[in-house]
N, C-alpha and C positions, 0 to 999 in steps of 0.2 A: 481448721488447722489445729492439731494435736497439741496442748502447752506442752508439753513431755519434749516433745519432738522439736519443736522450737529451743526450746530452752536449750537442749544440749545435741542440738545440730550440729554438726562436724560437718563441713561442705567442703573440705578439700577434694573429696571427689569432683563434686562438679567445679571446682576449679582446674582440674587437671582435665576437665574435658573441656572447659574453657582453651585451656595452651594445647590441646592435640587437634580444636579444630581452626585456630589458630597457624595452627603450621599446617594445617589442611590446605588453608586457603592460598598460604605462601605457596605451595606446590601447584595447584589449581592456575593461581595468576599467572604463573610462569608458561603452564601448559595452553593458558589460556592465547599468550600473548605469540606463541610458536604459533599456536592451531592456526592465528588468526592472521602473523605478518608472513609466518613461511608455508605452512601446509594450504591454506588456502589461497595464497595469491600461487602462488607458484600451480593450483591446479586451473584456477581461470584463466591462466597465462597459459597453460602444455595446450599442443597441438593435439587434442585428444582426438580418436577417430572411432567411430562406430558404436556398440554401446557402452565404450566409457564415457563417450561426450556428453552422457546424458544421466547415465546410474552414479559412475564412478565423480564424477563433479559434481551432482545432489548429495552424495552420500560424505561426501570432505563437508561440503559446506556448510550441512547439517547440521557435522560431529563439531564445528568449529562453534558453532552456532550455541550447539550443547554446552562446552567447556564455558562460555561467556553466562551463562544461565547458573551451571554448576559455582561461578563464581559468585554469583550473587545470593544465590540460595545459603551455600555455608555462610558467606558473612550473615546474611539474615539470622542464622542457624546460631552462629557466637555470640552475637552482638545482645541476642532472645536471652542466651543461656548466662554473660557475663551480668547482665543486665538483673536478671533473675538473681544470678548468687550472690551480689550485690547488696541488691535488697534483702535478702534473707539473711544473710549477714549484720544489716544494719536492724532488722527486724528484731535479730536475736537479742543483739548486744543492747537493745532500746527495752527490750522485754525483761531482760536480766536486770540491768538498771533498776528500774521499776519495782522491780521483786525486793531489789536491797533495801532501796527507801523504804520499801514497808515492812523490811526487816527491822530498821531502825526506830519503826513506829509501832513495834511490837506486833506486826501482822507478819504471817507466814499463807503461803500460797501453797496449795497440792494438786496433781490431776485427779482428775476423775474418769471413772468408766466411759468408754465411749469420746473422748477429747476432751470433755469439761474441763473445770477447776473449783476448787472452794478457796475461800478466803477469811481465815478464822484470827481470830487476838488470841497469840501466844503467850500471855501474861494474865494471871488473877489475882487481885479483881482486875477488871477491864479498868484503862484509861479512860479519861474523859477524851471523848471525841471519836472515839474509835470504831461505833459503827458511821457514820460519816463517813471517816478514812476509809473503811472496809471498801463503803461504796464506790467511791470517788478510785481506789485500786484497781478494783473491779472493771469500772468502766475503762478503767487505762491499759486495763489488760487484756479484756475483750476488742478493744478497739484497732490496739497491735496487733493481736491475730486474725481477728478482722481482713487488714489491712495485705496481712502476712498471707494468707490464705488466697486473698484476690489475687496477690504477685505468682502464687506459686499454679491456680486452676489457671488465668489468662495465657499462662507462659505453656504450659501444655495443652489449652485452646490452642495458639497460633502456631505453637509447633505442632502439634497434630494438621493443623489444614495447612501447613506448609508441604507436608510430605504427602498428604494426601490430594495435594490440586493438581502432581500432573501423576496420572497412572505411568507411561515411564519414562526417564530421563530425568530433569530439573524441572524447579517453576521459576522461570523466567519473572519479568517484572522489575518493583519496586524491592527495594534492599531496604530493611529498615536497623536503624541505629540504635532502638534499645526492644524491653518489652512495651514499653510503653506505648511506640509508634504504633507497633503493632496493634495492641488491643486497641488504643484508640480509633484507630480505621474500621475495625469490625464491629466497635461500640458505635460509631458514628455512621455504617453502614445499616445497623439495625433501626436508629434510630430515622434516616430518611426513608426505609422501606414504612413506616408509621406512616411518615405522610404520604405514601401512595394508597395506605388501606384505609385513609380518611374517607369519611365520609364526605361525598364533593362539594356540600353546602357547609360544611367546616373548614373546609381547607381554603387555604386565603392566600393572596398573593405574595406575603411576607413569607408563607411555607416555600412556595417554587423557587422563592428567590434565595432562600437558603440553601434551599436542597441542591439548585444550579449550583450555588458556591461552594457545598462540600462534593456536589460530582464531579466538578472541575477540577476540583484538588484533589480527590481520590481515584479518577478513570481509571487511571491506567496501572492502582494498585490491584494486585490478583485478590487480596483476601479481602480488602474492601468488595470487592466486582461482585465476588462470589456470596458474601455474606447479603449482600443489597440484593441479590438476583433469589437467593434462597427464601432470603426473609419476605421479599415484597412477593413473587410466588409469578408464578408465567400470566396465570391467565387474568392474574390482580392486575398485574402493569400491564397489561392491552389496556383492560379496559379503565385506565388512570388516565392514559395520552387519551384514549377516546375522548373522556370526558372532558380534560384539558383543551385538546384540539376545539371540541365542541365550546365549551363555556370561552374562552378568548376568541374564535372567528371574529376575524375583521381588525385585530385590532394593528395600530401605528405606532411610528417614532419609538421611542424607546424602548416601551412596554414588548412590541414587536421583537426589537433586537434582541432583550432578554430571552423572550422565546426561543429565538432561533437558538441563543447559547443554550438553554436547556435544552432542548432538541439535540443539537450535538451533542450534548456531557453526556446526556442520557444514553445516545447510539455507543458514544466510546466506552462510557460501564459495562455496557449488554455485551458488544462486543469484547473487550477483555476477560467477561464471566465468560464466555462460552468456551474458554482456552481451560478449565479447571476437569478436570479429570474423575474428580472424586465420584462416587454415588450417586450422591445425589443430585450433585451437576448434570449427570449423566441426564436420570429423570428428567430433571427440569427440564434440558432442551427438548428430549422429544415431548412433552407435555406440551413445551411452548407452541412445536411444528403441527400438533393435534391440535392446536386450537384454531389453525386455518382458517377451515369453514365455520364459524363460529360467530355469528352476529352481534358486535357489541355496540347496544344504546346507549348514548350517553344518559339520554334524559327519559326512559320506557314510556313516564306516567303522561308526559309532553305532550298535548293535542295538536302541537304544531310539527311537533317528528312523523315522517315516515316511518312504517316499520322495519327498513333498512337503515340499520346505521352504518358501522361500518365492519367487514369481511375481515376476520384473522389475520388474512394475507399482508392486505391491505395495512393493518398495522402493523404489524411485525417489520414492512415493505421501509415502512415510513420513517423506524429506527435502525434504518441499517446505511445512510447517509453519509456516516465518518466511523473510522474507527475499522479495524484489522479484525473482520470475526474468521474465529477457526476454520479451518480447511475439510474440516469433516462433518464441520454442522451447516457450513454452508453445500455442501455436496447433496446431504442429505435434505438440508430446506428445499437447494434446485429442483432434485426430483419430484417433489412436493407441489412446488407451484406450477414447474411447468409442466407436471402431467394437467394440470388443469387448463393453461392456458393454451397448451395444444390441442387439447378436446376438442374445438369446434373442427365439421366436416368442410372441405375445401379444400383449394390450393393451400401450399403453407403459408399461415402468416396470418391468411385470410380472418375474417369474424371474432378476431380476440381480445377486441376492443371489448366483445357483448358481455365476455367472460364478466367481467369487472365492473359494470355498470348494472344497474338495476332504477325502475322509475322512483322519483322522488328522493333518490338518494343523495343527502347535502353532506355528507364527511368532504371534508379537509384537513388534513390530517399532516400539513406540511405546513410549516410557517414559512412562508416566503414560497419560492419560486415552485408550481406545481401544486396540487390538492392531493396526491398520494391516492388515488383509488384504481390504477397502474401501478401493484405491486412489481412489475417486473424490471420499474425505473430505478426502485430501491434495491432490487436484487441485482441490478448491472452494477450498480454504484458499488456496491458490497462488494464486488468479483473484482473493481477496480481497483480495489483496494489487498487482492489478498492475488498476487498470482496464479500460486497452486491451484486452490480454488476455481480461478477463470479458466485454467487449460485444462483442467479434468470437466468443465461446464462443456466449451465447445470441442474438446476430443470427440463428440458424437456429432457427427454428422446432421444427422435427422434435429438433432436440439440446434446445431449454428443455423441451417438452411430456413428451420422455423423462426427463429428470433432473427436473422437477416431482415427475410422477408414480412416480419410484420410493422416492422420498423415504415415500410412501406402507410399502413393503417392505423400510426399511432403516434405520438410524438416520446415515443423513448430510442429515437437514434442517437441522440447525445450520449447517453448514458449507455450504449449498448455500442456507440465507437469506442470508448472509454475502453469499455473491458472486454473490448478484443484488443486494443491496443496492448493492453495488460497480458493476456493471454499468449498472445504471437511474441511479447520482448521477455518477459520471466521477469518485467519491472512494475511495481505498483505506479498507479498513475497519478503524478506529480513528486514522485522520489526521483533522486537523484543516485545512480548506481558510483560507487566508488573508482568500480572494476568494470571493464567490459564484460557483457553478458552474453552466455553463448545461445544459440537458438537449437534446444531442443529437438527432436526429429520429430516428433507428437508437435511443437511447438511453428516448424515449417510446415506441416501438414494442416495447420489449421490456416495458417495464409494462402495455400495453396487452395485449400476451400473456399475461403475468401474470396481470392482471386479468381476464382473458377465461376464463382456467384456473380459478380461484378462482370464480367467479362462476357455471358450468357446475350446473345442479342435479342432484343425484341423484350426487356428487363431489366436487364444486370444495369443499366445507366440510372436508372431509377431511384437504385442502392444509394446512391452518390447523394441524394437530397436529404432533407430532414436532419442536418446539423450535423451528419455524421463522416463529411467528405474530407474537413482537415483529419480526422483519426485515420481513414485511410489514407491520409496525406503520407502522414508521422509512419504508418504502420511500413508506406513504400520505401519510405528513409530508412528507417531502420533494419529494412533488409534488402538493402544497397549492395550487400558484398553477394546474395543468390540471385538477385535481380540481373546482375551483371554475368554471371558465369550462364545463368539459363541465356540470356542475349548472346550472348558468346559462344556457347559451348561448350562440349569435355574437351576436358585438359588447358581451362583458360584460371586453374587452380593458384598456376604458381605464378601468376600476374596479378587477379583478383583473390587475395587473399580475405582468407575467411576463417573464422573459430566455428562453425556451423557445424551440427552432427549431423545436417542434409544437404549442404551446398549444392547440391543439384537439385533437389527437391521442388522447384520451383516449374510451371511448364512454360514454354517459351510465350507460345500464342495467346495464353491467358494474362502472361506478365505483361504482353504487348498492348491489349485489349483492355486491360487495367488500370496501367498508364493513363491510358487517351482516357478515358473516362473519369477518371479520378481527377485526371485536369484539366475537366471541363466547371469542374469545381474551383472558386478564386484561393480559400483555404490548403485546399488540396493541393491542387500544381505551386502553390508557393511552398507548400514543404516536400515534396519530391525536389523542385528546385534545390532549394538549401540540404535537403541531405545528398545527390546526386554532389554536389559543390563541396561537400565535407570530405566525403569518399572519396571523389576524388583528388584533393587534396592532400588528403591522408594516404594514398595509393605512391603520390607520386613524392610528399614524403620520404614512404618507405623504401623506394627505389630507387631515386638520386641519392638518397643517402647513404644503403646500403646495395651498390651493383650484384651483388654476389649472391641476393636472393631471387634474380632471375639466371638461369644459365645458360647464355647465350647475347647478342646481340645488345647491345644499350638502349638500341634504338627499339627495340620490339615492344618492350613493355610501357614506354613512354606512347609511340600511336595505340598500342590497344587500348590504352585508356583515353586518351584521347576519342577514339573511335566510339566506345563505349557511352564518354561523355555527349558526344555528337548525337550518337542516336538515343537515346534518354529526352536528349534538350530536344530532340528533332521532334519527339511524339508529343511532347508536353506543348513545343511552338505551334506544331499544326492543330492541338485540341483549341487551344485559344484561338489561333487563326480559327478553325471552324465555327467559333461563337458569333465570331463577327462584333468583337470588342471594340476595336477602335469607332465603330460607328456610335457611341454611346460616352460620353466624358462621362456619367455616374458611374459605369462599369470599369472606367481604367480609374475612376478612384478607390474604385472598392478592389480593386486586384492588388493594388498600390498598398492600400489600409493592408492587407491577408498579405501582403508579402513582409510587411515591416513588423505585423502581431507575430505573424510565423518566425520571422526575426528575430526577434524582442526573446519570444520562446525559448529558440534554440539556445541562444546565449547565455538564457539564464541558468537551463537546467542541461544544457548540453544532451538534449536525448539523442540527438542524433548522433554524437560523438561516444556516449557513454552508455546511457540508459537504453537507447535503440539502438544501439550496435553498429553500428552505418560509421567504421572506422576499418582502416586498412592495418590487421594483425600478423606480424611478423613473428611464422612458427618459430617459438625458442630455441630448435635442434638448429638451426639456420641460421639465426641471428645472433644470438646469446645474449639477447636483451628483447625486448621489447619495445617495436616500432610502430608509433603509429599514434594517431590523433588523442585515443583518451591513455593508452600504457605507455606512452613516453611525456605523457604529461603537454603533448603538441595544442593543447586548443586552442590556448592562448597566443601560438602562434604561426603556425603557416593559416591552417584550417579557421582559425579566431581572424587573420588578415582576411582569408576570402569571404567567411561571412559579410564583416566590416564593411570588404569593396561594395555587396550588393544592396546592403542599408545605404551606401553614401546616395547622398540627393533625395533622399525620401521626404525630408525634412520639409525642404524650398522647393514651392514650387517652379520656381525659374531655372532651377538644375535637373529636374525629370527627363527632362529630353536625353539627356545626359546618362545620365543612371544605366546600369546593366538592367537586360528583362525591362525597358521603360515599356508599359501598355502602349497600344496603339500606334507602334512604331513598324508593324509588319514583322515579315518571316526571317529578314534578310538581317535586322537590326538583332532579331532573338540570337541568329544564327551569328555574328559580331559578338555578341554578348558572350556566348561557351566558348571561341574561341579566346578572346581578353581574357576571361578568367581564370583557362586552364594554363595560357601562359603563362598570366601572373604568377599563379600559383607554383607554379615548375619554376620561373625567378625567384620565389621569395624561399625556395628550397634549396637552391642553390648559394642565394645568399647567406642561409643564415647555415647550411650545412658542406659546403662546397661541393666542386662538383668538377667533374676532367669531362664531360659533355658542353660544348663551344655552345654558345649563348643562340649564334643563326640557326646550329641544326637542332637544337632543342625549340625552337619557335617552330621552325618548318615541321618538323613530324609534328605537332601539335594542331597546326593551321592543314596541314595532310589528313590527317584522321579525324579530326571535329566535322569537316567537309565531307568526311567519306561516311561520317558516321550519321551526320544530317540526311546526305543525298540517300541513303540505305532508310532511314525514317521516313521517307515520303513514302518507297517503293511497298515497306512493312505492313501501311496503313492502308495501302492502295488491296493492297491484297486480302487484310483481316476486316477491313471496316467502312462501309458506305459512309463515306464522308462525305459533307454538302460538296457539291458540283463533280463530283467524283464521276 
C-alpha cells in the first residue's frame, strides 16, 4: 500500500458505490420476491400444454431462481465494498494520527519511489530519543499499511472470485457480511487443503477433526468450495480419502461417526466446488474425471497391499454421497463411468460387477454402509440428488435398460431406485417440493421405459427385487394422474386431471403389468396403495367441490374414479392374492411393517401429494384457483384423513383384523377396503366442502364403480398375465 495514497485517500467514490449497490439490492429484492410469489407460482399452477410444459416452466423457474442468487451476490458484493471503505477509512485517519504525534516529536514522514517512506528528525541537533522514536514510527506505520494493504488485495481477491465463479448469471451460495467473512473462508480454505497435502504419517487425527469442523461450516460456501478444491488439487484429494479410508478401516463408536461426518462435509465441498465456473474450476473437473482409471495406493511401499488399491472411479464414487454436484459435471462424469461399466459383452447389465473388482483388492472406501468399489452406487446417489442431472442420465435408453438390468447382478438397486425416482418426479430425493411438479415429457418417457422394463415377461419381475421395489412403488404414486387416464383412456382428461406435458404418454399394457409386479413387492404395493388413496382423494376433492370442472352429469366423474380406484386396488389385491400371503403370519407382518413405513413416509414429506405429483390439479382457466391436495393446501385434510384411516390399527395388534388392506384377509376384504375408503373420502368432502349430491347416491356410484372396477382387474390380469392357477 502506497503511504501517498493512503494518507490522502478520498473514498467517497467507493462510498457512492456503496449507496448504488445498495439500492441495487432494494430493486433486485423486490424483483426477486415477484419472480418467486407471482411469476413462478402462477407458471406451476397454468395448465401449460405441449412444449411450454416443459421449456417455458424450466425457463420462469430458472430466471426466478436467477433473481434469488442475483440477490445474494450484490449483498455479498456491498457488504465486500462498505466493509472495505470502512477500513480504509479507519486505516487512513489511524495512519494520519500517527504522522501527527511524530510531528510533535519532531519527526516528519515522506514517500518514497516505488510506495516506501523515510522517516527523518525535523529539528537540529536531534533530540534525545529520537532515533528510538524514529523507529518505534516506523514500525507503526508500516504496520498500518501492512494492515491497510491486506483489507484492500483480500477485498479484490473475493470480489474477483465472486464474479468469476459463475461464467453466467450469479453465484448463488453463501452471502457474506463483511470483507472479512469472506477472506476468512478462503484463508481457511487454503489452510485445510494443507492438510490434504500432508504427508499421511504427519497427519494426525486432531487434523481430520478440524478440517471435518471447518468443512461443516464452510460446504456450502462457494468461495470456500472453490478455494479447498483448487488448492488441495483433484488428484491430491483422491488419493488423501485413499489413504484415509485405508489407515481408519475397521474402526467403531465414535471415531466411526466422525468419519462418516467427514465423509459427508467432504462430498458437500466437492460438490458445491463443482458449481464455480471460473478457469480454472473448469480444469480442475475434467482433471478430476481424468483421473478415473488411475490406481491410487494408499501405502505403495506396504508388503501387505495388493497392487490394486483403489480405481479413480471408485473414489470420486465414494465422495459424491451428499451434496448437489452440478448438472454438467455430473453429465459429463456419467459418460465417463458408464462407458466403462457398459463395456463388458452380454445381455445388458450382465458382467459389470468384473468391471470394478480386481484380485486382492481391500479398498473401502465408504465408512459405514458399503465399501465403495461400485462406483455406480455413488453415482446414483449423486443423480438423487441433483434432478436435471438424473433425467438427462436416463433420457437414453440404452444407459436406463443397462443400469436397470444390472441392478439384477449387483447390489446398487437402492441407489439406482433413488434416482429414477428423482429422474421421472423433477424432485431430489428426500426434498420436499413446495409446489406441484409437473412431469416433463423426457420425464414420462423415461417411466414409460421403466415401465416397459418392468413389465417384459420372462424378466421384468426380477426388476422388482434388490431394494428397489418401494421406489417403484413411490415412482407409480407419483404418476397416479397418467396411470389413470392410460387405464381409461382418451378423453378421461377432464376427470383425471393432470399438469403432465404427456398425460397420455403412459402405455396401457405395461402400466397394467407394472402394477402387478411391483405389488408383488410389500414396499411397493404399499406405496401404489397410498398414492392411488391420495389421488383419489384429491380427484374427488376437486369435484364435489367444484361441479363446473366436469361438464356434464355429477354422477360421471365421481364412478370414473371410483372405477379407476377399483381397478388399481383390483391389480394390486390379486398381486398379493398371487403370493399366497395369508399362508405366512411373517409375511402379513412384514406387508403390515411396508404399509405403516410407506405411511410414516408419505406423511412426512408428502411425495405423493407434492414432491411426486399424485395430486388432482384443477386447470386455472377453469377454476380460478387451485384445487387439489398439495395447491389448495388439502393434505392435512380430506387426503391427510384418508391416509390417517389406513394407519389406523397398525399399532395393536388386536385391531388388524380391522384395519383397511388388513393382510391375510382375502380379495373380498381388499376389495371392502377401496370401497370404505373412497366413500369416506367423498363424506369427508362433502363435509368439509358441501355438496347438493344426496349422501345415498354418492355411496351408490362409488360402491357401483369400485365393483366394476375390481371385477374389470381380474379380467385385465387374466388376459396380460399367467397368474398362479390361472
Amino acid at each position: 500500500m502506497d503511504i501517498e495514497a493512503l494518507r490522502h485517500g478520498n473514498f467517497a467514490t467507493l462510498g457512492t458505490a456503496v449507496e448504488d449497490w445498495t439500492g441495487v439490492i432494494q430493486h433486485l429484492t423486490e424483483m426477486e420476491k415477484r419472480a418467486r410469489d407471482d411469476l413462478r407460482a402462477k407458471a406451476n399452477r397454468a395448465n401449460w400444454a405441449g412444449v411450454n410444459a416443459t421449456v417455458s416452466r424450466e425457463f420462469i423457474n430458472r430466471t426466478a431462481g436467477e433473481f434469488t442468487d442475483a440477490v445474494k451476490q450484490a449483498t455479498s458484493i456491498r457488504n465486500i465494498l462498505r466493509d472495505t471503505r470502512n477500513e480504509l477509512v479507519g486505516y487512513r485517519d489511524e495512519l494520519n494520527r500517527a504522522i501527527d504525534r511524530g510531528w510533535d516529536k519532531h519527526l516528519s514522514v515522506i514517500g518514497a519511489k516505488g510506495g516506501g517512506f523515510t522517516v527523518y528528525v525535523n529539528v537540529h541537533p536531534e533530540p534525545a530519543g529520537s532515533k528510538e522514536a524514529m523507529v518505534l514510527l516506523r514500525d507503526e506505520l508500516q504496520g498500518i499499511l501492512t494492515k491497510a494493504a491486506e483489507s484492500d488485495s483480500t477485498a479484490g481477491q473475493v470480489l474477483k472470485a465472486l464474479a468469476n465463479h459463475a461464467e453466467y448469471g450469479f453465484s448463488g451460495g453463501a452471502s457474506y457480511k463483511d470483507r472479512d467473512a469472506a477472506a476468512d473462508a478462503i484463508k481457511t480454505a487454503e489452510d485445510m487443503a494443507k492438510i490434504v497435502k500432508k504427508d499421511p504419517q504427519d497427519r494426525t487425527a486432531a487434523d481430520l477433526a478440524k478440517m471435518n469442523d471447518r468443512l461443516k461450516q464452510y460446504s456450502q460456501d462457494p468461495l470456500f468450495s472453490e478455494r479447498f478444491a483448487l488448492a488441495a488439487g483433484p488428484k491430491e484429494t483422491l488419493q488423501f480419502w485413499a489413504e484415509v479410508t485405508d489407515r481408519y478401516a475397521g474402526v467403531k463408536g465414535s471415531q466411526l461417526d466422525d468419519l462418516q461426518d467427514l465423509q459427508k462435509n467432504l462430498s458437500l465441498t466437492l460438490a458445491s466446488a463443482t458449481y464455480s465456473d471460473s478457469a480454472p474450476m473448469k480444469e480442475w473437473k475434467q482433471d478430476l474425471i481424468n483421473e478415473g482409471n488411475t490406481n491410487f495406493r494408499a501405502d505403495p511401499a506396504s508388503p501387505l497391499k495388493g497392487p490394486v488399491g483403489a480405481i479413480g472411479f471408485q473414489v470420486i464414487s465414494s465422495l459424491m454421497g451428499h451434496g448437489k454436484y452440478d448438472s454438467e459435471f455430473l453429465d459429463e462424469y456419467g459418460k465417463r463411468i458408464l462407458k466403462s461399466d457398459m463395456a463388458p459383452t452380454g445381455s445388458a447389465g450382465m458382467n459389470t460387477d468384473d468391471v470394478w473388482t480386481a484380485p486382492d483388492q481391500s479398498a473401502d472406501l465408504v465408512f459405514g454402509k458399503g465399501n465403495g468399489r461400485d462406483p455406480l452406487i455413488g453415482f446414483m446417489d449423486a443423480l438423487s440428488h441433483n434432478a436435471e442431472a438424473a433425467t438427462n442420465t436416463f433420457d437414453d435408453k440404452s444407459t436406463l435398460d443397462h443400469v436397470l438390468q444390472s441392478t439384477k447382478y449387483t447390489d446398487r438397486g437402492e441407489s439406482v431406485g433413488h434416482a429414477l425416482e428423482v429422474a421421472v418426479s423433477g424432485v431430489a430425493f428426500g426434498d420436499v417440493s413446495n409446489e406441484p411438479s409437473p412431469h416433463s415429457k423426457t420425464q414420462v418417457e423415461i417411466m414409460q421405459n421403466v415401465m416397459h422394463a418392468v413389465a417384459q415377461p420372462g424378466g421384468g419381475a426380477d426388476l422388482v427385487d434388490k431394494s428397489i421395489g418401494a421406489s417403484f412403488g413411490h415412482m407409480a404414486s407419483g404418476y397416479m394422474p397418467e396411470i389413470s387416464q392410460a387405464l381409461t383412456g382418451q378423453g378421461s382428461d377432464s376427470i383425471f386431471l393432470s399438469n403432465s406435458a404427456a398425460s397420455y404418454g403412459l402405455e396401457k399394457s405395461d402400466v397394467e403389468r407394472f402394477l402387478y409386479e411391483v405389488a408383488q413387492d410389500d414396499n411397493g404395493r404399499a406405496a401404489i396403495r397410498l398414492g392411488e388413496t391420495i389421488y383419489t382423494s384429491s380427484l374427488l376433492e376437486a369435484h364435489i367441490s367444484d361441479p363446473s370442472l366436469f361438464r356434464g352429469e355429477e354422477s360421471i366423474p365421481v364412478k370414473a374414479i371410483a372405477i379407476n380406484a377399483g381397478l388399481i386396488e383390483g391389480i394390486v389385491g390379486h398381486a398379493a392374492a398371487d403370493l399366497e400371503i395369508s399362508g405366512s403370519l411373517e409375511a402379513q407382518k412384514s406387508e403390515n411393517e411396508a404399509l405403516k413405513t410407506q405411511g410414516d413416509f408419505y406423511k412426512a414429506v408428502a411425495s405423493a401429494g407434492v414432491g411426486m405429483a399424485a395430486v388432482a390439479l384443477a386447470p386455472e382457466h377453469l377454476s380460478g384457483q387451485m384445487v387439489g391436495a398439495a395447491g389448495g393446501g388439502f393434505f392435512g385434510g380430506v387426503v391427510g384423513l384418508a391416509v390417517d384411516r389406513m394407519m389406523d390399527g397398525r399399532e395393536a395388534e388386536g385391531a388388524l383384523d380391522e384395519s383397511l388392506y388388513a393382510s391375510g384377509k382375502g380379495l373380498a376384504h381388499a376389495q371392502e377396503s377401496v370401497v370404505s375408503q373412497t366413500q369416506n373420502a367423498a363424506k369427508d368432502v362433502a363435509s368439509m366442502h358441501g355438496s347438493k349430491m344426496t349422501e345415498d347416491s354418492r355411496a351408490y356410484w362409488i360402491l357401483e364403480g369400485v365393483n366394476a372396477g375390481w371385477t374389470r382387474s381380474d379380467q385385465v390380469l387374466e388376459d396380460i398375465h399367467a397368474r398362479p392357477g390361472a
